[in-house]
C-alpha beads as a LAMMPS data file, in Angstrom:
LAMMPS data file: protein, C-alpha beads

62 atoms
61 bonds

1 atom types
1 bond types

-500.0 500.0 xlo xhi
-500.0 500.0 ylo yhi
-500.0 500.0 zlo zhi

Masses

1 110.0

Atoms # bond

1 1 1 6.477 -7.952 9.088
2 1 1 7.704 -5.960 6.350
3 1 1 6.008 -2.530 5.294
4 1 1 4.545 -4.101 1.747
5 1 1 2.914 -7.134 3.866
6 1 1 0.966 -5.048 6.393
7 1 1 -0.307 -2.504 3.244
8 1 1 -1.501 -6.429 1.383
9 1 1 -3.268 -7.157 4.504
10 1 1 -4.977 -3.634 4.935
11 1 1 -5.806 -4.362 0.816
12 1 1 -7.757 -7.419 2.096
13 1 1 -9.485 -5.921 4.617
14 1 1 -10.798 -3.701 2.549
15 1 1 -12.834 -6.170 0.332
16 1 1 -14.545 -7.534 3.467
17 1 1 -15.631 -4.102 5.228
18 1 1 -19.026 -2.989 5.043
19 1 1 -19.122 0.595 2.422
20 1 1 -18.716 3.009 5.479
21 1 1 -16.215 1.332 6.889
22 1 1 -14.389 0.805 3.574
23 1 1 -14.850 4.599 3.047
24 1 1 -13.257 5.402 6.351
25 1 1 -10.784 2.981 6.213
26 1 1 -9.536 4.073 2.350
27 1 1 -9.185 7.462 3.677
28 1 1 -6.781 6.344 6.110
29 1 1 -4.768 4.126 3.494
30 1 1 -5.082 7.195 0.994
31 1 1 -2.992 9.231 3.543
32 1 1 -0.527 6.353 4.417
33 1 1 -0.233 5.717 0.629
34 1 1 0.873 9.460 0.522
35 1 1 3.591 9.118 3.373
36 1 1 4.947 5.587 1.788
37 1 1 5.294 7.321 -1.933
38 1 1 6.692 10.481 -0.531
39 1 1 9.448 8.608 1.307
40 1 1 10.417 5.959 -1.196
41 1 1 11.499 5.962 -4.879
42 1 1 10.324 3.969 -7.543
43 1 1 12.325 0.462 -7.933
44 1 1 12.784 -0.073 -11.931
45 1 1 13.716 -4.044 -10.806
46 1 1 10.836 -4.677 -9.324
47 1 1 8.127 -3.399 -11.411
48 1 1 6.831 -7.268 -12.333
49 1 1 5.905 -6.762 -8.396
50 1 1 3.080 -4.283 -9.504
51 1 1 0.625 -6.851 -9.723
52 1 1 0.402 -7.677 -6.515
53 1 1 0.341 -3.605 -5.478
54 1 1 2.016 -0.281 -6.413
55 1 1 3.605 -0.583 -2.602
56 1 1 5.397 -3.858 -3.767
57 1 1 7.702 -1.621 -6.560
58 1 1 8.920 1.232 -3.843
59 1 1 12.465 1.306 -2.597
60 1 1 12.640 2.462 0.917
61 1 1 14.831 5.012 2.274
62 1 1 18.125 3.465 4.892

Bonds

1 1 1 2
2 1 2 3
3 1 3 4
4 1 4 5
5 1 5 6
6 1 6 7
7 1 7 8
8 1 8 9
9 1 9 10
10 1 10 11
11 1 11 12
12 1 12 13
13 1 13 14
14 1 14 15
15 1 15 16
16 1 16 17
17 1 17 18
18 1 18 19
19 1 19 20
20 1 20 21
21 1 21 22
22 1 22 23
23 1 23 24
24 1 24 25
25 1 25 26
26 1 26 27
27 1 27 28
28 1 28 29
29 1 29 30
30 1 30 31
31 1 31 32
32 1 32 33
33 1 33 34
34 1 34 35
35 1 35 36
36 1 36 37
37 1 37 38
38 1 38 39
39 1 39 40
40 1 40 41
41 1 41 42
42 1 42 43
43 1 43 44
44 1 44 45
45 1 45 46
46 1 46 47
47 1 47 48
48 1 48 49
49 1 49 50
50 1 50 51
51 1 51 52
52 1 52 53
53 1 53 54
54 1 54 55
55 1 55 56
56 1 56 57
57 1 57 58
58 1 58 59
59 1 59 60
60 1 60 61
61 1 61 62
């Protein structure tokens, strides 16, 4: 499973959590979202991907 796939599924989680969990849960997401920008760079070739998420437009480091 690829980074971007397991962030989509944590998306759709989110719209079936009750509004504490959701809370607690975006918190967590908020931080990971922080980590995943911080060690990627923004992927000019992929930016029709941004529909589907921010995440999907990142190029990871090798």
């Amino acid at each position: 499973m690829e980074v971007e796939d397991a962030r989509d599924d944590l998306e759709r989680a989110m719209l079936h959590l009750p509004p504490g969990a959701r809370r607690d849960l975006g918190r967590l997401i908020t931080r990971i979202d922080e980590e995943f920008e911080r060690r990627t760079l923004p992927e000019p070739n992929n930016i029709e991907l941004a529909m589907f998420g921010w995440w999907w437009t990142r190029m990871r480091e090798r």
